[in-house]
Structure formats: C-alpha cells, structure tokens
N, C-alpha and C positions, 0 to 999 in steps of 0.2 A: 402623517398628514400635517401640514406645516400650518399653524395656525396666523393670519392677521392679526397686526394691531385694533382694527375693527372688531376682529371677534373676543379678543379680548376683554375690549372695550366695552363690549355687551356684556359677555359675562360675570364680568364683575359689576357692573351698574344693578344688573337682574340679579344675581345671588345676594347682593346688599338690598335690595327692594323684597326681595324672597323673606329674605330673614328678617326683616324688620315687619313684614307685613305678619306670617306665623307666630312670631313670639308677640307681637300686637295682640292677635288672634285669640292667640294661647291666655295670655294674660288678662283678655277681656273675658273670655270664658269662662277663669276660675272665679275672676272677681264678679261676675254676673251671678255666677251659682250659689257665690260664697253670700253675695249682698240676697240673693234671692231667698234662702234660705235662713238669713237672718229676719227677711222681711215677713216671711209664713210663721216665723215663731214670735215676733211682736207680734200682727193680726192674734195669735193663739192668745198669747198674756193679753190683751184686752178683753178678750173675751174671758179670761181669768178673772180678772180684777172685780167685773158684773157680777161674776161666780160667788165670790165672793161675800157682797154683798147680800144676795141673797140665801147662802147656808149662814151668815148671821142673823139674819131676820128669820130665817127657819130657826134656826137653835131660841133667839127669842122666843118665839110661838112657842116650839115646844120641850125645851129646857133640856133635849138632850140629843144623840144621835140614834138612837133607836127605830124610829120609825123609818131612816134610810136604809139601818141595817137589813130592815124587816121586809123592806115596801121597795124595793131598787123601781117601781117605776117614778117615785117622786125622787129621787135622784134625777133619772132621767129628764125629768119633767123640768127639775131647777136646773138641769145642763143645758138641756133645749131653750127656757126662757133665755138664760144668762146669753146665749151664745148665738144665737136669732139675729142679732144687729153688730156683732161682732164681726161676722165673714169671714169664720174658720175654713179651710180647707172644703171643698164641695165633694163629695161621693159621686159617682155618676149616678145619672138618673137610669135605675134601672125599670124597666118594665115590668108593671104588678100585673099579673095574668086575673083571670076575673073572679070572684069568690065561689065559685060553684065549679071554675074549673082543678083551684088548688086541692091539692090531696094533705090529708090528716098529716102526711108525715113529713111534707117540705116544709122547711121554717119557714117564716116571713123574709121578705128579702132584707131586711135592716135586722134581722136578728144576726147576733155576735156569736158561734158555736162558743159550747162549753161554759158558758156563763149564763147568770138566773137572773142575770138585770133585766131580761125580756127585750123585745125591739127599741133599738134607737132613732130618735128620730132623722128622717133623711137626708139635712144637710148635714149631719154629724159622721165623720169617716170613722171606722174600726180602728186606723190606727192612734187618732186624735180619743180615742174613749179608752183603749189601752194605757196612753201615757197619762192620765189624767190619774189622778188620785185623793183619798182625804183618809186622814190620821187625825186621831184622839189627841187630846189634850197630854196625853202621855207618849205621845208619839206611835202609840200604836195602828196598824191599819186599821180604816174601815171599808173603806172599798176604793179596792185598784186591782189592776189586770197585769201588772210589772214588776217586777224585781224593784225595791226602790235603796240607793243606797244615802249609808248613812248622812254623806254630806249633801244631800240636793236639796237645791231652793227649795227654800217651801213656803207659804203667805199663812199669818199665825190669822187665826179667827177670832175675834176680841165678843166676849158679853162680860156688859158691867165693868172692863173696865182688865178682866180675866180672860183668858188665852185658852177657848175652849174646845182649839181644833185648829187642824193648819191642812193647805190647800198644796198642792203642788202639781207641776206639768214637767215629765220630761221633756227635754229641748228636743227636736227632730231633729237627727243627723241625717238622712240622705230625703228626698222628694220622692216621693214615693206614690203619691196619686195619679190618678192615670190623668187628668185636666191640667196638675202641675207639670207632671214629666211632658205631658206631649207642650205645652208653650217652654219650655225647655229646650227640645228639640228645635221648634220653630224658632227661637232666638239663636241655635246653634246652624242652624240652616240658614239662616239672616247671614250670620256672621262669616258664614264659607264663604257662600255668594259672593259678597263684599269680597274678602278675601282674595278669590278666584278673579272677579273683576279688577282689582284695585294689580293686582299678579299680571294679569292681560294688557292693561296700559302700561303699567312700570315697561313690560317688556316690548310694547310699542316702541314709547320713550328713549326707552335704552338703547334700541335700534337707530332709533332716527336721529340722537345723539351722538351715538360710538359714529354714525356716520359723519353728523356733520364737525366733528372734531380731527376724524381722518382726512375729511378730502383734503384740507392743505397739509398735509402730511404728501398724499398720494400727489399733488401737484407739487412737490417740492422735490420728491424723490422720482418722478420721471423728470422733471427740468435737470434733478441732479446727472442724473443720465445722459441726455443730452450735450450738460457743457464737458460731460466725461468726454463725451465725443468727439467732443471738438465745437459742436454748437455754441459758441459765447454771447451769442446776440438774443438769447432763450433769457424769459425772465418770468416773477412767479408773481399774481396780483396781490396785494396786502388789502385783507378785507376785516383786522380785527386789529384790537391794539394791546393785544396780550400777548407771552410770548409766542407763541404759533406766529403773530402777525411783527414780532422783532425779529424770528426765525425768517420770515420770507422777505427783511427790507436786508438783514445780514446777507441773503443769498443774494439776492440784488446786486448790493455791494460786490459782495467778492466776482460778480458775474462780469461785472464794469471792472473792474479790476483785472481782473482775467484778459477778457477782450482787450484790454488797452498795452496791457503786458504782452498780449500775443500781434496787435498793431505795430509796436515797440519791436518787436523781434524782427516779425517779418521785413519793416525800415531797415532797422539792424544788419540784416544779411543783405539785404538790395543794398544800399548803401558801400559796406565792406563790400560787394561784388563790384560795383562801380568802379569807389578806390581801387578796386588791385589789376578791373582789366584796362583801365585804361593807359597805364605805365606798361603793362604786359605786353597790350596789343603796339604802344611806339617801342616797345624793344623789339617784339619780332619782323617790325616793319623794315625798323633800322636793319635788322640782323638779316632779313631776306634782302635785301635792299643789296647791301653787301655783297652776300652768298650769289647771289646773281648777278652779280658785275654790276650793276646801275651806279653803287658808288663805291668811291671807294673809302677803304678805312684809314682815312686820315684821321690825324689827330681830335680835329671838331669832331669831330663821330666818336671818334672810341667817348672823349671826354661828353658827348651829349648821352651817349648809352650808359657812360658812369653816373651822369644824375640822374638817371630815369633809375636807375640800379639802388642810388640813394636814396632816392624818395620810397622805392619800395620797403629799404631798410627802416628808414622814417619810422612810417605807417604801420611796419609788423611791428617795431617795438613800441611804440603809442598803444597798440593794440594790447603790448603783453603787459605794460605797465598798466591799463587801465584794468584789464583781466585779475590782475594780481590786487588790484586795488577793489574791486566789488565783491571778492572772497575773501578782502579781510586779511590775503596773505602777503602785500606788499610790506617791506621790511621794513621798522622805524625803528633807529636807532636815538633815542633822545638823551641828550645833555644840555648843560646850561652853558648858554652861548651869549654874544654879545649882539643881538639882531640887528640894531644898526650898522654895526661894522660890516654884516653881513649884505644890508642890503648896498651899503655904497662899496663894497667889492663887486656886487652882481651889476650896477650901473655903471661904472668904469668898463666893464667887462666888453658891456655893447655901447659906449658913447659912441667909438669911432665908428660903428654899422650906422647909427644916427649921424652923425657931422656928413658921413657918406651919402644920404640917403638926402642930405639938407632938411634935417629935421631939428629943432633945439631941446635940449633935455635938460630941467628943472629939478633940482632935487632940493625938500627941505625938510633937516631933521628936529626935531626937539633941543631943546637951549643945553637939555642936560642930555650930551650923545649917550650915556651908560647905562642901555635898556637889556635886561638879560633876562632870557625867557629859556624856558625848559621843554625842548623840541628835537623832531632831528633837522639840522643844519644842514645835511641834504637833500631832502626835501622840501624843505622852505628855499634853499637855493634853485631847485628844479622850479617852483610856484612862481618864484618873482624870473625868474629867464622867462617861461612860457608865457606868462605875462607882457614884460619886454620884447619877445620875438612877437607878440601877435600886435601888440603898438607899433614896432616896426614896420610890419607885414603891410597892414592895414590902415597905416595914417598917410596922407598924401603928402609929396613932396615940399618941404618948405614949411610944412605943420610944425607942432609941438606938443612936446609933453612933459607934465608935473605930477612927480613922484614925492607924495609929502607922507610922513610917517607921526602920528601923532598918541599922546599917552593920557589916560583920563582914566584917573582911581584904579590903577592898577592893570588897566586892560587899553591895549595899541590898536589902532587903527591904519592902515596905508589904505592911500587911494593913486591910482593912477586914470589921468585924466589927458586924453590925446583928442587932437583937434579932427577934422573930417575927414575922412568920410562918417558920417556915423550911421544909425540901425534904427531902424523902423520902432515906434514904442510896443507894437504887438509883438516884436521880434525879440525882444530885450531877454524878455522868463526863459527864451530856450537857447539863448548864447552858450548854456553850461550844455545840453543836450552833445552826446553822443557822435559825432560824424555830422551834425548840421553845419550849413553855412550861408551866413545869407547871400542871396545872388547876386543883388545890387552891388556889394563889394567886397565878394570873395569869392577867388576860383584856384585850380589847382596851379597854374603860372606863379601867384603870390603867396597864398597861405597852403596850408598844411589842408589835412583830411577833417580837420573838426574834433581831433582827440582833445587838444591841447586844454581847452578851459574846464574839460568834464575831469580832466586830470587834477586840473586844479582844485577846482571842488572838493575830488577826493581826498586830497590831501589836507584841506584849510578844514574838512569836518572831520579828517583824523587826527586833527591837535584841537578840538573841543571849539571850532570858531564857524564865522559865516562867511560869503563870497555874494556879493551881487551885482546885478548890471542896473545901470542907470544913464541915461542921458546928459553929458559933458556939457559945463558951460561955455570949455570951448569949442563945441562944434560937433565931438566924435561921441565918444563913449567911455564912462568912467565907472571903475571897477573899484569896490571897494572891499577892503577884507577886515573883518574883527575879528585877532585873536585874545582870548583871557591869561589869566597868570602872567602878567610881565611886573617882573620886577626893578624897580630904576634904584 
C-alpha cells in the first residue's frame, strides 16, 4: 500500500504528540507519587514532633518509662493526643455493630491483632502505629511493632538537659491506605483523561495540518502533470511566503518560460516553413512552366532558377551556422590578430556594392591603428560582413554609413550607423531574434531570411562581448558592438 506524503505527515506530527504526551504522563505520575508520598510522611513528622513533646512532659511527671511499658493504653492515649491535630493518615471509618450485638470473641474494630497495647484510637491506621516506636535512653526498645534498624532517625527525648529516650517513625515506602490509594487512582485517572484528550486533538491537529501543508504539494504536482502534457498556460496560486510558496512562484516561472519557449518554437518552424516554400513553390512554378512549354529555358530563367536555387543555399546554411552556434558546437579558432586591419579589409571588401548602390561609406579608426585582440578572425570577419550586407540590404539609395571603431581602457567598441530606412523603437529588442524581419523594410526581394543579426549575436557573446540595436542619428539604425581584452 503506497503510502502519501499526507499520511506521513500525520504520522509523524501524532507519534511525536504520542510520545511527548506519555512520557509527560509518565513523568507526572512518578513525580505525583513520589511528592505524594513525601508529603504523608511530613504530615506523620508533625505529628511526631507533638509526640514528642509530650512523652517529655510524661517522663517529667513520672521520671521514667514504666508506666508505658506497663499501661500501653497511655501510650495510646499520648499517641492519640499528639496526633489529633496533626492529620495522619485516616483509617476508614468502619462500622461498629451495636454492643449487645458483638460477641466476646471479635475484637474491637481498632484492635491491632497480636499486640497488648489494646484498641487504637480511630484516626490512627495500623500501619502508622506499626512504624512508630520509643527506645530507652540506651537505645533499647520499648515499644514498637518493627524491626528497627540500627541507623534510622530517631528524635532524642531531653529531661534536665539528659537524653532520656528517643522517638522514631519509619518513613512509609508505598501508600497503602485505602483513602490514599484510591485519590491516587483519581489523580492517575485525571491524568489518562488528559492524556487521552490532549492524544485526540494532537491527532485532529495533525490531520488538519499534514493536510494543509499538502494541498500545495498536490496542486503543484497535478499542474506538474498538466504542463507534462503539454498544458503551458496551467499555473499554481502562491498563498504562503515560505518555501512551499517559493516552490509555486519557481513553477510559475519555469511555466512562463516553457510556454514562451514553446511560442518560440512553434514561430520557429512556421517561419522556416515560410522561408523554404516560398523559393520552392517559384522553382516549381518556373520548372512546370518549362516542362509544359509555356516558356522557354532561356538564359533569364535557367539564371532566375539559379538565384531562387541560391537563396535556398542561403537560408540552409544560415540555418546550419546558427544551429551549430546555439549547441555550442560552432568552431572557434582564436589568435591574436590585428582587428583593425581586419575590419578595413571587410570595408574594402563591399565599398564598391556601396558606390553601386549610391550609398557613401565612412570609416574612422583610432589615431593608434595597432589594436590586437585575441579571437577567431573568421568569425569576426563573418560579424562585420553580415553587418555590412544587412547596411547594404536595408539603407536606401544615396544614404550613408559610418563605421567608427573606438578603444577605451583596454576594451573596443565599433558602431555602425546607416541612414534610412530605420525600425520602429518596439521593433529594435527583436532585430537579433531568429527569422524576424520588420515589414516596413524588409522582405525577401532585398534582405535575407532574418538569420543574419541572431548570427551575429551568437558570435559577439562567444568572444565575451555585447551587440545592440539603437536608433541612428542619421536616420536608420545603429548597431553597436563591445568587445573586451583588446590590447593596443
């Protein structure tokens, strides 16, 4: 049987409540008995102490012990005064039948068998006239009903000033009267109850706890389920600020996170589906076109089915260079290179695509050219072409652009800044995105599929740097890149 964390969760709350309540119990019990039975044997020594004083003022009177040896009812008689206002131990009240119905040979009911001290009087118990005792001045007995050994307290008996007797009480080891024992019971019956009740709510408690600690358990772990499923839009309310309630803002998170990864994806392939049938569907058009006589394959055709052929080539390798770049396994080769040199090799490279295009290009490096930075050199050559091909693409004819490359405490900055058309400012954060492209001015005539700048990216944060889009003073959009470690 497969037990819940709920059931758990009682169990242990109730066997810690269990045991803490018993050993309470326990503990209360022994120390009740132990203090109770301390407290019967002081009441007894008060009533000693009385005692006391009174077989001295008898020895006064009559200068010796004899007349108790002789006479045990005035024993009795100084036990009774002494002990009258003391509040020994009570005997039960038993029932005296009437004197003409008792017979010659049943004792009184306060007679003690086996002893000649005669009836005791009625608050006085058997077992409290057993442990009592008096010894001579030489320690010898003179009347007791016990074994007394050699070291037990004993209280000396003083005449004149002389130590003419001593008094002693054994201490009571266990409760023994039937008035004691039973308020004994009734304090051990108190204390179950208790017990039993205090046992009953713990295990309310415990319940109604183990529950409310689980339910955001059990609503965390069906929402869990759900986004297994595929439900992203499931989310779990945060009602405490402990962790159970860090637990359910974390799932929140990863929940939103999920969904936005799974929006991202689904874009992803519509997108990639876009790109590839639209080149697919003008080649078969061409190619049926053909095939059916309507045209023929003249040169313009073969060579318009060659760029539709290109673009496709394009777009796959965009795709595999970006692919290889988000696993981490696109290949860097880094050395120390000269990056200026490097970047006015990649500006030469396309000036004359710009002079073509009537575009003017601006480049301005540092007073000191001799920047060398610790990278790979073809990738930073791919960074600033894609760069350059998308200034191209996208600045309007007779526009311009400035390529400045600047060095401050060890760390380079390049900006390229091209005139208009430029991009919306909510458009700007998702330039780097994947296959986007804004509508206003770009389509597949001019620019590419929307790899290029998320390429970029990938590469400017696989040499330790940034990449952002901002809004051009002259007109377009200005990209700015900061890489660290450059050495001049």
């Amino acid at each position: 049987m497969k037990i819940g964390v709920a059931h758990k969760l009682f169990l242990a709350i109730l066997t810690a409540a269990v045991l803490s309540v018993f050993s309470a119990v326990a503990i209360t019990q022994w120390s009740f008995s132990r203090g109770f039975l301390k407290f019967i044997n002081s009441v007894e020594q008060t009533g000693v102490s009385r005692l006391v004083g009174k077989l001295e003022e008898f020895y006064r009177s009559e200068q010796n012990w004899e007349l108790l040896k002789s006479d045990p009812s005035h024993w009795n008689h100084l036990v009774a005064e002494s002990l009258s206002e003391a509040g020994p131990p009570q005997r039960e009240n038993w029932p005296k039948p009437p004197p003409e119905d008792r017979r010659p040979d049943v004792p009184p009911p306060n007679h003690i068998p086996g002893d000649s001290h005669g009836p005791m009087p009625p608050h006085i118990t058997r077992d409290f006239d057993q442990r009592l005792f008096l010894l001579d001045s030489n320690r010898n007995v003179l009347i007791n009903h016990a074994e007394v050994a050699v070291d037990t307290a004993v209280t000396p008996l003083l005449f004149q000033g002389k130590i003419v007797g001593y008094l002693g009480l054994l201490p009571r080891k266990i409760v023994s009267d039937s008035p004691q024992q039973r308020f004994l019971r009734e304090q051990k019956l108190a204390l179950g109850l208790t017990a039993g009740v205090v046992v009953l709510l713990a295990a309310a408690l415990s319940l109604l706890l183990a529950r409310r600690l689980v339910r955001p358990l059990n609503e965390i772990t069906h929402a869990t389920h759900r986004l297994a499923a595929g439900s992203f839009a499931v989310r779990v309310s945060v009602t405490s600020q402990d962790e159970l309630g860090q637990l359910a803002r974390d799932f929140n998170a990863l929940a939103v996170t999920l969904e936005q990864g799974e929006l991202t994806r689904r874009q992803w392939v519509a997108d990639i589906s876009h790109e590839l049938r639209t080149p697919l569907a003008i080649l078969r058009a061409e190619i049926e076109a053909v095939q059916d006589g309507i045209r023929q394959p003249t040169a313009e055709k073969v060579n318009s089915l060659h760029s539709e052929v290109m673009h496709l080539v394009r777009l796959v390798d965009d795709l595999y260079q970006l692919s290889l770049s988000d696993v981490g396994a696109l290949t860097y080769r880094k050395s120390e290179f000269d990056l200026v040199s490097m970047l006015e090799e990649t500006v030469a490279h396309f000036r004359p695509k710009f002079l073509n295009k009537n575009i003017s290009v601006e480049v301005k490096y540092p007073e000191n050219r001799g920047a060398y930075f610790f990278g790979d050199s073809e990738r930073l050559h791919q960074l600033f072409s894609n760069l350059l091909d998308n200034s191209l693409k996208y600045t309007d004819s007779g526009g311009r652009l400035q390529v400045a490359l600047n060095m401050d405490n060890g760390n380079v900055a390049i900006d390229f800044n091209d005139s208009a058309p430029t991009v919306p400012d909510t458009e700007l954060d998702r330039l780097f995105e994947r296959l986007y492209r804004v509508d206003s001015s770009r389509n597949r005539l001019t620019g590419g599929a929307g790899l290029g700048l998320a390429i970029c990216r990938n590469i400017v944060e696989a040499h330790g740097g940034s990449i952002t889009a901002d809004a051009s003073s002259l007109g377009g959009v200005w990209i700015r890149i900061e890489l660290p470690g450059i050495n001049s």
